[in-house]
C-alpha positions as CSV (number, residue, x, y, z in Angstrom):
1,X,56.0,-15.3,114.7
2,X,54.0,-12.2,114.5
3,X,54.3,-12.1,118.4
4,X,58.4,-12.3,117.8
5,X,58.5,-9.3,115.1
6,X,56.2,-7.5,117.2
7,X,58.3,-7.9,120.6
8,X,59.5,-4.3,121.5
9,X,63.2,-5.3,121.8
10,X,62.7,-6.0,117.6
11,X,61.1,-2.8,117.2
12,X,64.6,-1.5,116.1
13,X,65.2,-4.3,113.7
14,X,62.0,-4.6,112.4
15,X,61.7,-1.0,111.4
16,X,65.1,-1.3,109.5
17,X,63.6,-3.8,107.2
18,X,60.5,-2.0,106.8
19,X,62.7,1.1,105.5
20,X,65.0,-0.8,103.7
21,X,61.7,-1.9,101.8
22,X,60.3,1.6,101.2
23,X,63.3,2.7,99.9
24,X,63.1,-0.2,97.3
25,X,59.7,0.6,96.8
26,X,60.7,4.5,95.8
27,X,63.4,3.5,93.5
28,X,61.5,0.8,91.8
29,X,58.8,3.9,90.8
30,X,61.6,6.0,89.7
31,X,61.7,8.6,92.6
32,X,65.3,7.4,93.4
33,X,67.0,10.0,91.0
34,X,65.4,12.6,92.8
35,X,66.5,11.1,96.0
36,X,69.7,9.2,95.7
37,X,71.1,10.1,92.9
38,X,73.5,13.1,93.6
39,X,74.4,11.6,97.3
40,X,77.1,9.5,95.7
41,X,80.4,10.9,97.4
42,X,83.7,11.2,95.5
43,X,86.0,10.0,98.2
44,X,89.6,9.7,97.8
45,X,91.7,7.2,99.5
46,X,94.5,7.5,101.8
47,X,95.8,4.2,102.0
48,X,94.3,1.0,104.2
49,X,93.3,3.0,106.6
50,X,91.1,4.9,104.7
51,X,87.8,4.2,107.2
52,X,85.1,5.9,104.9
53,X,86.6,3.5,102.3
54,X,86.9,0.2,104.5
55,X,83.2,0.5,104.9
56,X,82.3,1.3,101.3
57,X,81.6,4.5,100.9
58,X,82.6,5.5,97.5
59,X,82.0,1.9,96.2
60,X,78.1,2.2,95.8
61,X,75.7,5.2,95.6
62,X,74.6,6.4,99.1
63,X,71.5,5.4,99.0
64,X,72.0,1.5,98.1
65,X,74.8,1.9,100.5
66,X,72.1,2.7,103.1
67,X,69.9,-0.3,101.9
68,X,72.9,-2.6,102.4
69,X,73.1,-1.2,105.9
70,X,69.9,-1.2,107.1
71,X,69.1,-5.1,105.5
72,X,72.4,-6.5,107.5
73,X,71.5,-4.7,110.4
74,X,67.9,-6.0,110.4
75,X,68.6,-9.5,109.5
76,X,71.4,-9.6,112.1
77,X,69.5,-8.5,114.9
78,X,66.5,-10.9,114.4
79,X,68.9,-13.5,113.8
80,X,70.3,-12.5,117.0
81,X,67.3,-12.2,119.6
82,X,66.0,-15.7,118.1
83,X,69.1,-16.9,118.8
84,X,68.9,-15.5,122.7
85,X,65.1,-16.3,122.9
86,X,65.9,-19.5,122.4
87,X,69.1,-20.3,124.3
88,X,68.2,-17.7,127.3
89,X,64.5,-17.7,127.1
90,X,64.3,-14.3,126.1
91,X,65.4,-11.6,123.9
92,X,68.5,-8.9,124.5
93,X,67.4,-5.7,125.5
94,X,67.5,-3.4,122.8
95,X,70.2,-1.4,124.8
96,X,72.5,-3.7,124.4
97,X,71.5,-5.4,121.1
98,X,71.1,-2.4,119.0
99,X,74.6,-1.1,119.1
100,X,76.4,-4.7,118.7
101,X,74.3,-5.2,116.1
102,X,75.2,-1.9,114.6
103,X,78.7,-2.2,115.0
104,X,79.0,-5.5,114.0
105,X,76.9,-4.3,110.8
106,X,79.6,-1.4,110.0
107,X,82.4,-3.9,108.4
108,X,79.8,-6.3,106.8
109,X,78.4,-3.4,105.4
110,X,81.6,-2.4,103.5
111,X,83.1,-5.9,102.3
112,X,79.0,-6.1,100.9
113,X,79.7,-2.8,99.4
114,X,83.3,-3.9,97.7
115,X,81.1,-7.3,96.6
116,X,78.8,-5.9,95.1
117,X,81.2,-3.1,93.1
118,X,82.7,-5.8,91.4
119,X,78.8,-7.3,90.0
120,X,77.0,-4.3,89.5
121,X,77.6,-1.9,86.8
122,X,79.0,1.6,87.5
123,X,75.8,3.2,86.5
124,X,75.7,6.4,89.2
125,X,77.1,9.4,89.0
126,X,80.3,10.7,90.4
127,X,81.4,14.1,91.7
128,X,83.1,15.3,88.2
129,X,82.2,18.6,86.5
130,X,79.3,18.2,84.3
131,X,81.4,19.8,81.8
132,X,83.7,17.0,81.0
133,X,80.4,15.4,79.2
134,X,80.7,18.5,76.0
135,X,81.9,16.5,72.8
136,X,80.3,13.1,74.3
137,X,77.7,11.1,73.0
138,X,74.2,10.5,74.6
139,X,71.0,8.4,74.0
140,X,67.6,10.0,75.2
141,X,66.1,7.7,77.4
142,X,63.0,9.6,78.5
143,X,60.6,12.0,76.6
144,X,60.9,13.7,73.6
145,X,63.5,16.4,73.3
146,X,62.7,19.8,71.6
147,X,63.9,23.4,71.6
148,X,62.7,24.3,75.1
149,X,61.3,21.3,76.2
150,X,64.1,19.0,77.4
151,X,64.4,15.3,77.6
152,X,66.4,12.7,79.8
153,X,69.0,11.2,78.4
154,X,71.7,8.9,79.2
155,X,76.2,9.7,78.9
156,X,78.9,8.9,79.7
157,X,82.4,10.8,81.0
158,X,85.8,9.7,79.4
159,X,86.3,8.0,83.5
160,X,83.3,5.3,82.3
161,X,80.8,6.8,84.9
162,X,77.1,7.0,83.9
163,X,75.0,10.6,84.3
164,X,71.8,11.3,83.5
165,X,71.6,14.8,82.1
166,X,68.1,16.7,80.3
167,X,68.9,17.2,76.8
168,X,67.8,19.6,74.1
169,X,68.1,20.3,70.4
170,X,70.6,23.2,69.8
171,X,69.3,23.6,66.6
172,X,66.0,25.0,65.9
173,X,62.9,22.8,64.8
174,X,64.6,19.5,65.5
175,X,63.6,17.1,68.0
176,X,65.2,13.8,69.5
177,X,63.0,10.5,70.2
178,X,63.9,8.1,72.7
179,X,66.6,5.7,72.0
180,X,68.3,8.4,69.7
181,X,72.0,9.4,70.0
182,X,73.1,12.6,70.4
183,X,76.4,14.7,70.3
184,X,76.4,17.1,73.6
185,X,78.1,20.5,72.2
186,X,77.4,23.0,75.1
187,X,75.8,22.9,78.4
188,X,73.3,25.9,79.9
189,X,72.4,25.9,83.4
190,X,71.3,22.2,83.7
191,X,70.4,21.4,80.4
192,X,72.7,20.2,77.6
193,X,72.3,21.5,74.0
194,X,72.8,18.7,71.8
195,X,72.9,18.1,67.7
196,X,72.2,14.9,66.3
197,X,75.1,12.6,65.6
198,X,74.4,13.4,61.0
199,X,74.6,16.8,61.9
200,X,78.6,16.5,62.9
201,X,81.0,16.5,59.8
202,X,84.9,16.9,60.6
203,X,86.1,18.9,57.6
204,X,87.4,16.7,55.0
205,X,91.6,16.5,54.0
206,X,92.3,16.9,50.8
207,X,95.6,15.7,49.6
């Protein structure tokens, strides 16, 4: 077996695997944020023969979209030069097995995508002003939020898109714990100021 994964026309295939399961390995310890996170691309479509579209770009974040890829592609292509080892005798050449692979990858790639858009929950971000989030309500997720020392927290825009956004009191000497919601009333730079939620009272109507 080890003999078959190491066979130079696998070396392709092999190393997609390998970095599909890195970049599981970086979002399971939480660098994914960093690195996937803002790649998602607001696409628009024009119709059925919208190609970005058709193979799913727009339907996951980039970076799982990228997983997808390289996981089809790597399966596929072992599948394949097991299959020719053991009709032929040996393996393609990687010449001619890379690219089928990787084109025959491309459309299973985006129904994949359009599956797994209808399972997952939307939690990425989109390409929509930052802005749209002011008057919206957010938990803190991460850290402990004072005046000038920001925590993570967790909101969502009026389209039902997830951000992740650092947060801190706009009032002086409060602080936010994790788990507590927050009312996001102005945004500096890329930090939010936030009150808590008791803090808001709509005028009362008097008859």
């Amino acid at each position: 077996m080890f003999s078959f994964l190491a066979a130079p026309e696998n070396v392709a295939f092999v190393t997609a695997i390998l970095l599909m399961l890195l970049i599981g390995v970086v979002q399971f310890i939480g660098l994914g944020d960093h690195l996937g996170g803002h790649a998602d691309l607001d696409l628009h479509a024009d119709g059925d023969l919208d190609l970005l579209g058709w193979l799913g770009f727009g339907r996951l974040p980039l970076l799982m979209l990228l997983v997808v890829f390289l996981a089809l592609f790597g399966i596929l292509g072992l599948m394949l030069q097991q299959a020719m080892h053991d009709w032929a005798g040996a393996p393609l050449d990687p010449w001619i097995a890379v690219p089928v692979v990787g084109i025959a990858s491309l459309p299973l790639t985006g129904l994949a995508a359009r599956g797994l858009a209808r399972i997952l929950p939307r939690d990425f971000t989109t390409a929509v002003p930052l802005e749209v989030l002011i008057g919206t309500t957010a938990q803190i997720v991460t850290g402990r939020a004072t005046p000038g020392s920001p925590a993570r927290a967790r909101a969502e825009d009026p389209h039902g898109q997830v951000h992740y956004v650092m947060v801190e009191p706009d009032i002086a000497g409060q602080a936010f714990e994790e788990g507590e919601r927050v009312l996001l009333v102005r945004r500096e730079g890329e930090c939010f100021r936030a009150i808590s939620r008791g803090d808001f009272r709509l005028p009362s109507l008097e008859s």
